[in-house]
C-alpha positions, 0 to 999 in steps of 0.5 A: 561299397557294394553294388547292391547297397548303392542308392538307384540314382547313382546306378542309373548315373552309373549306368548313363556313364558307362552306356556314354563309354561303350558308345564311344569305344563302339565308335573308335573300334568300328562295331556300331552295328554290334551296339545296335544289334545286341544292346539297344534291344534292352533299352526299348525293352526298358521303354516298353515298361514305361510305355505300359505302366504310363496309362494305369498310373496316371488313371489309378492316381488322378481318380484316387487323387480327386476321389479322395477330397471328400473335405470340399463338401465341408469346406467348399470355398477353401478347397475351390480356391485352394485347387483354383491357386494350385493349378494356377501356379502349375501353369505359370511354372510350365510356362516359366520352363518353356519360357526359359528353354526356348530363351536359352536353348540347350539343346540347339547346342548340338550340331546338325550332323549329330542332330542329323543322326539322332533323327535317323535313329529315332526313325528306327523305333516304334515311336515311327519317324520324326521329321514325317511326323512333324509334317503331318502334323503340321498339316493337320493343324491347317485342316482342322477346325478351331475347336477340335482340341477340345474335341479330341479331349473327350474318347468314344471310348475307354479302350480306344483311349487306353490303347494310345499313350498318345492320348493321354489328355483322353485318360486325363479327363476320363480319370477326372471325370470318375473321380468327381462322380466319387465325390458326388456319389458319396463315401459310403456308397463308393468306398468298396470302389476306393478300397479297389482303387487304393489296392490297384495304387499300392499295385502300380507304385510297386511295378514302378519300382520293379521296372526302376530297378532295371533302369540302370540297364535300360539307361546303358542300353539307351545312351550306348545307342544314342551315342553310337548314333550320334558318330562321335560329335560330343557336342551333346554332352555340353547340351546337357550341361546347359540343360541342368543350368536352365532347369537349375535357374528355373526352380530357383527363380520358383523359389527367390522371385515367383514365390515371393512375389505371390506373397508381396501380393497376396498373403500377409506373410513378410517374404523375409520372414518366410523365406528364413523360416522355410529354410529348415523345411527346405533343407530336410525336402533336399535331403530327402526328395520326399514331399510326403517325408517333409509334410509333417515338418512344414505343417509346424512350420506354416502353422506354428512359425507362419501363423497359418490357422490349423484348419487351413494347414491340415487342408491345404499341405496335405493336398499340395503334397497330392496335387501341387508339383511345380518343380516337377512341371517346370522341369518336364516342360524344359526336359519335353523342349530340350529333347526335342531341340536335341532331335532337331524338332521345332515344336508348334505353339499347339504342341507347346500348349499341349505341353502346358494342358498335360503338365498340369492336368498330370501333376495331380497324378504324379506320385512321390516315389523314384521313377513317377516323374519319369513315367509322366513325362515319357506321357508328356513326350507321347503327347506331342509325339517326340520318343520316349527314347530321349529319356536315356538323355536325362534320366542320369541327371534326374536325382540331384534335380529332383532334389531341388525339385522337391524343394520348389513343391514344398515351398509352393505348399506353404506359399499357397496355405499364407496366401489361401490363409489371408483370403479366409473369413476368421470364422472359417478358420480355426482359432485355437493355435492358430499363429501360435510361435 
C-alpha cells in the first residue's frame, strides 16, 4: 500500500512510531542536540497552526451551533430541557474522566528523572516554564476575591480575548452571546450574517484538514524531541498504556453503567432492550467515527425500534450530533490530567474546575471531522496553562479511541431522546409513527 493512500491515523501512528525511534537512536549516538536543533522546530511549527486556528473555530462553531436552534421558539420546553439534559451529562462525563485519571493515575508512572526532563523542555517553549507558572498561579488563587472567576468570563474586549488561547471561556461566552442574539433577533433578518458564518465554517474545517495533513510530521517532530528529553527512561511508554486503559474503562462505563442508569431512572425504555437495539447503531459509529454518518441510522432505530415520537427524534438527534460530545469530554479530561501528571504538575481544584467549564461549554464547538478534537483540547491545556506540546503524546492513540468515542456520543443521542420522550405531554409529540416497530 502506498503512503498516500494510508488512512491520516496510521500515518500519525506512523509518525509518533518513527519520532519514538530517532529519539532513542539521537540517545545512544550522542547527537540530542541535533534533534533539538533541526526537528523539534517542525513540531512547534505544527503546534503554531493548532494554536492559530483554535480561537476561529471554536467562535465560528458555537455561533453557528447556538445561531442555528431557531426550532426552540416552537418548541421551548423541548429544547430547554433537551440542552438542560445535554449539558448535564457533558458534566458527569468530564467529572467521571477526572474521577478515574486522578484514582488511576497514568501519568504518575513516569519516574522523576523523566518527569525532571520533560519539565526543562517544556520550559523551553513558547508556552513559558511550568514549575514558574504553577506558582504564580497558585498565588493568584490566594490573591483573588471569590467571585473573580466569574469575572474573568466576560473580555473588555473582543481583540484582547481573541489575542490569548488562554482565555478561551472569554471566546466562549463571547460566541454564545452572539448566537443568542441571532435567535433573538430573528432568521430573516440575521440570515445574510448566517450565510457568512456557514461560509467562514466550511473555511476553517478545511484549514483543519490542511494542518491535519501535516500532523505526521509535526507528531515525529514533537515525539523525537520529547523522547530525546526524556534521556532514555522509557517508562512513558508504559503511562501511556495506562492512559489508553483509563480512557477505555471511562467510555465504557458511559456506555454499561451511566447511560443505563440514566434510563432505569428516567426514561421508559428497558436498559436491555435498548442496549440489544442500539448495538447496530453502535457498531456502524465504530466503523466509522462519524456522528453525523451515524444520524440517519439512529434516528430509525430510536424511533422506530425504541418508540421515540418522530417529533422528538428529528429534534433531539440532530442536535446531539451538535452538541452532545461525551465521549469527546471525557477523554479531553483524562488526556488535559494525564499530560499534566506526565509534566509533573499538580493541578489545583480551580484548575480542575476550569477543565470541567471548558470541556462542556466547548462540546458544543467541537466539529465532526479528523483533528477537531484535537484543536479543543490543545484549548483545554491552554486553559490551565499546561503546553500544548503534550499533544505529541497522545495524538498517535487518537484513532482507535475516537472510534470508541464515537460510539459513547451516539448512545448519549438515543439516551437523551427516550429520556426527553418520557417527559413529554402526548400532545406535544407527534403521533403518526410514533412507536411503530
Amino acid at each position: 500500500m502506498k503512503y498516500g493512500t494510508l488512512p491520516l491515523y496510521v500515518k500519525i501512528l506512523a509518525g509518533m512510531v518513527l519520532g519514538i525511534l530517532l529519539g532513542v537512536v539521537a540517545i545512544q549516538g550522542g547527537f540530542v542536540d541535533g534533534i533539538n536543533r533541526w526537528v523539534r522546530p517542525f513540531g512547534e511549527i505544527f503546534m503554531r497552526l493548532l494554536k492559530f486556528i483554535a480561537i476561529p473555530l471554536v467562535m465560528v462553531s458555537l455561533v453557528k451551533g447556538v445561531g442555528s436552534l431557531s426550532d426552540i421558539a416552537s418548541l421551548s420546553r423541548i429544547g430547554l430541557r433537551t440542552i438542560g439534559i445535554y449539558v448535564c451529562t457533558t458534566v458527569l462525563a468530564v467529572v467521571v474522566g477526572l474521577a478515574l485519571v486522578e484514582a488511576i493515575g497514568p501519568g504518575r508512572m513516569v519516574g522523576p528523572e523523566s518527569v525532571a526532563a520533560l519539565q526543562a523542555g517544556a520550559q523551553g517553549t513558547a508556552t513559558g516554564a511550568i514549575a514558574q507558572r504553577s506558582a504564580q498561579t497558585a498565588q493568584a488563587v490566594a490573591d483573588t476575591p471569590p467571585l473573580q472567576f466569574l469575572v474573568d468570563l466576560f473580555p473588555e474586549n473582543l481583540v484582547g480575548a481573541m489575542a490569548n488561547n488562554g482565555g478561551m471561556l472569554q471566546i466562549i461566552v463571547i460566541a454564545v452571546l452572539v448566537g443568542v442574539a441571532v435567535l433573538l433577533v430573528g432568521r430573516e433578518k440575521t440570515e445574510p450574517f448566517m450565510r457568512w458564518i456557514d461560509s467562514l465554517d466550511a473555511v476553517v474545517l478545511k484549514l483543519i484538514d490542511i494542518v491535519m495533513r501535516y500532523a505526521p510530521i509535526g507528531v515525529l517532530a514533537l515525539m523525537a524531541g520529547m523522547m530525546a528529553d526524556t534521556a532514555g527512561n522509557f517508562d512513558l511508554l508504559g503511562a501511556l498504556g495506562l492512559y489508553v486503559l483509563t480512557v477505555v474503562v471511562g467510555l465504557l462505563a458511559m456506555i454499561f453503567v451511566f447511560y443505563p442508569l440514566l434510563l432505569h431512572f428516567f426514561a421508559k425504555v428497558p436498559v436491555r432492550k435498548f442496549l440489544k437495539t442500539m448495538s447496530p447503531v453502535q457498531l456502524l459509529a465504530f466503523t466509522t467515527s462519524s456522528s453525523a454518518a451515524t444520524l440517519p441510522l439512529n434516528m430509525e432505530t430510536v424511533e422506530r425500534r425504541l418508540g421515540v415520537s418522530q417529533r422528538v427524534t428529528s429534534f433531539v438527534l440532530p442536535m446531539g450530533m451538535t452538541v452532545n460530545m461525551d465521549g469527546t469530554s471525557l477523554y479531553q479530561a483524562v488526556a488535559a490530567v494525564f499530560i499534566a501528571q506526565v509534566l509533573g504538575v499538580d493541578l489545583s481544584a480551580g484548575q480542575l474546575l476550569t477543565i470541567v467549564a471548558t470541556t462542556t461549554l466547548s462540546s458544543i464547538g467541537t466539529p465532526g471531522v479528523p483533528g477537531g478534537a484535537v484543536v479543543i483540547l490543545m484549548m483545554v491545556l491552554s486553559s490551565v496553562g499546561l503546553p500544548a506540546e503534550g499533544l505529541a503524546l497522545i495524538l498517535g492513540l487518537d484513532r482507535p479511541l475516537d472510534m470508541l468515542r464515537t460510539v459513547v456520543n451516539v448512545t448519549g443521542d438515543a439516551t437523551v431522546a427516550s429520556i426527553v420522550d418520557a417527559h413529554t405531554e402526548p400532545e406535544s409529540k407527534n403521533a403518526p409513527g410514533a412507536g411503530a416497530e
